[in-house]
C-alpha positions in Angstrom: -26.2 41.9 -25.0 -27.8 40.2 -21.9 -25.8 37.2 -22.9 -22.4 39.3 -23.2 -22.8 40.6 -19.7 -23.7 37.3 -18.1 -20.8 35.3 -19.7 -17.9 36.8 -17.6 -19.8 36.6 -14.2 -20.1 32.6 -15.3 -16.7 31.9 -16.4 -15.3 33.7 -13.1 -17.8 31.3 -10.9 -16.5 28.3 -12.2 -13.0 29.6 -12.4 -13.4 30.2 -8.7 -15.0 27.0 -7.3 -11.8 25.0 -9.5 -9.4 27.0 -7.3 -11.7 26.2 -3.9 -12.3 22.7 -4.7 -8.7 21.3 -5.7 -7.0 23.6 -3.4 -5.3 25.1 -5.8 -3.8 28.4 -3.8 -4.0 32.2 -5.7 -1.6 34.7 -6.1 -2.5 36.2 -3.3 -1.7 33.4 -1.2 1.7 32.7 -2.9 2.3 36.8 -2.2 1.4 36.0 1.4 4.2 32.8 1.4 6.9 34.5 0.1 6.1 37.4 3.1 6.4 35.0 5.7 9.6 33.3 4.4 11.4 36.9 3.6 10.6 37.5 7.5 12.0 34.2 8.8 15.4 34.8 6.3 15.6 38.3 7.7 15.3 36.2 11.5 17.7 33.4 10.8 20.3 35.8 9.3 20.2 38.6 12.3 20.6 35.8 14.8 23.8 34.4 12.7 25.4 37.9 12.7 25.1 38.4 16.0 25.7 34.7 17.4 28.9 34.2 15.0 30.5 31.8 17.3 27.5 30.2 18.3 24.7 28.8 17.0 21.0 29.9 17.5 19.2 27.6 20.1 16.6 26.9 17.7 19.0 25.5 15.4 21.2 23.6 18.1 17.5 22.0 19.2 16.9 20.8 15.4 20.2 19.0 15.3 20.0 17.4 18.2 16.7 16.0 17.3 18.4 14.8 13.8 20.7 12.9 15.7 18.0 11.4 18.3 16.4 10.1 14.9 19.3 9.1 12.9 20.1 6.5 16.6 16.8 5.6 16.5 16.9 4.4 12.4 20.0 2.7 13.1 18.8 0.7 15.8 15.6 0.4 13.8 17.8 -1.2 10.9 20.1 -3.4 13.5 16.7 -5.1 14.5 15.4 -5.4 11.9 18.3 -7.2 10.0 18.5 -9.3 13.3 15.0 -10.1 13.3 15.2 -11.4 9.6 18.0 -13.8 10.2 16.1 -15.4 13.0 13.1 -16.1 11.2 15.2 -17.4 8.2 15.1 -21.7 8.8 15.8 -23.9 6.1 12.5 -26.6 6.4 14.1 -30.1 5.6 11.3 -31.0 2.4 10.6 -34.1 2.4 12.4 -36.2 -1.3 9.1 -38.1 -3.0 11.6 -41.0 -4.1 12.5 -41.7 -0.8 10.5 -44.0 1.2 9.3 -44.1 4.9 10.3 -47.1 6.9 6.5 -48.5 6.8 6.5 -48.1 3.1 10.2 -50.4 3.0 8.6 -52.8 5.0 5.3 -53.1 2.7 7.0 -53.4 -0.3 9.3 -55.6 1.1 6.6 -58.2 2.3 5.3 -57.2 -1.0 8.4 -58.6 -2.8 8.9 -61.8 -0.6 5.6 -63.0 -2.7 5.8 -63.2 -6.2 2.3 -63.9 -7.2 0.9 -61.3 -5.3 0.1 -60.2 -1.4 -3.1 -59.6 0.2 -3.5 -56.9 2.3 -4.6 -58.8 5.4 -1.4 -60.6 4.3 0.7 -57.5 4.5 -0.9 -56.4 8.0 0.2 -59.7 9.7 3.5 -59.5 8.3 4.5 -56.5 8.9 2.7 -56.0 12.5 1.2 -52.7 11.2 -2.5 -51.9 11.3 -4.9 -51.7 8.1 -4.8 -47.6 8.1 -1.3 -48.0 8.0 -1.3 -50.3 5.6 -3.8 -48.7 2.9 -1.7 -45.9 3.4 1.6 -46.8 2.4 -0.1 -49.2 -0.4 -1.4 -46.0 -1.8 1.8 -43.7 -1.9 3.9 -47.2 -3.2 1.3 -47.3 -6.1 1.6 -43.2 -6.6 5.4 -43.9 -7.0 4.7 -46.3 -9.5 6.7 -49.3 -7.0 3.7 -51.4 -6.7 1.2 -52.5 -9.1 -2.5 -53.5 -8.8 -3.3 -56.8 -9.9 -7.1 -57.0 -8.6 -8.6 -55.8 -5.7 -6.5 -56.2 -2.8 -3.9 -57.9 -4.2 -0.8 -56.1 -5.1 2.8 -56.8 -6.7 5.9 -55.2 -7.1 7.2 -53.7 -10.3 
């Protein structure tokens, strides 16, 4: 019987700390709520009947505020849409196939000797210096323009 008697006092404990720990609210509380809102109806509808022209300050106060906000998103939105197309630029990308002016005059002085050019070759002819140079050699041979014949010397395809 111990057991019987101990059972209820259990399940109401952790019926209890459920309802305290998820906030859950009682009946009680809901009884409480509805009290409070009856009141306020009862309010709102005295000041209606006897203000029938005009409205209660409270609620004049609570649309104006609506307005001051409803301004405030449309200007919110205005910027917002003007901010967007400012910071919308189309970035000119630069076309793989098309090449630099120091890669046109490489494969040019590349051309002009059929058995293959040096790069020393290149450099004098062209006036450019060797970074230059190895540089525009290696994005001619990415491209597939220029071909590899040994070290250093290179033709065009």
């Amino acid at each position: 019987m111990s057991k019987n008697v101990e059972f209820p006092m259990i399940v109401d404990a952790i019926i209890n700390s459920l309802l305290h720990r998820y906030n859950i609210p009682t009946r009680l509380e809901f009884e409480k709520v509805i009290e409070k809102i009856n009141r306020l109806e009862k309010l709102v509808a005295d000041c209606t009947c006897k203000h029938d022209q005009e409205k209660p300050p409270f609620i004049a106060e609570v649309e104006v505020l609506k307005s001051k906000e409803e301004k405030k998103k449309k200007k919110e939105k205005k910027s917002k849409k003007e901010l967007k197309v400012k910071k919308i630029k189309k970035v000119k990308k630069h076309d793989p196939y098309k090449l630099t002016p120091s890669q046109t005059e490489v494969l040019r002085s590349i051309e002009n000797n059929k058995s293959g050019a040096v790069s020393k070759i290149i450099c004098k002819e062209t006036g450019f210096d060797d970074k230059k140079v190895r540089n525009a050699l290696h994005q001619l041979k990415q491209l597939g323009r220029i071909k590899c014949i040994k070290r250093g010397v290179y033709t065009a395809e």
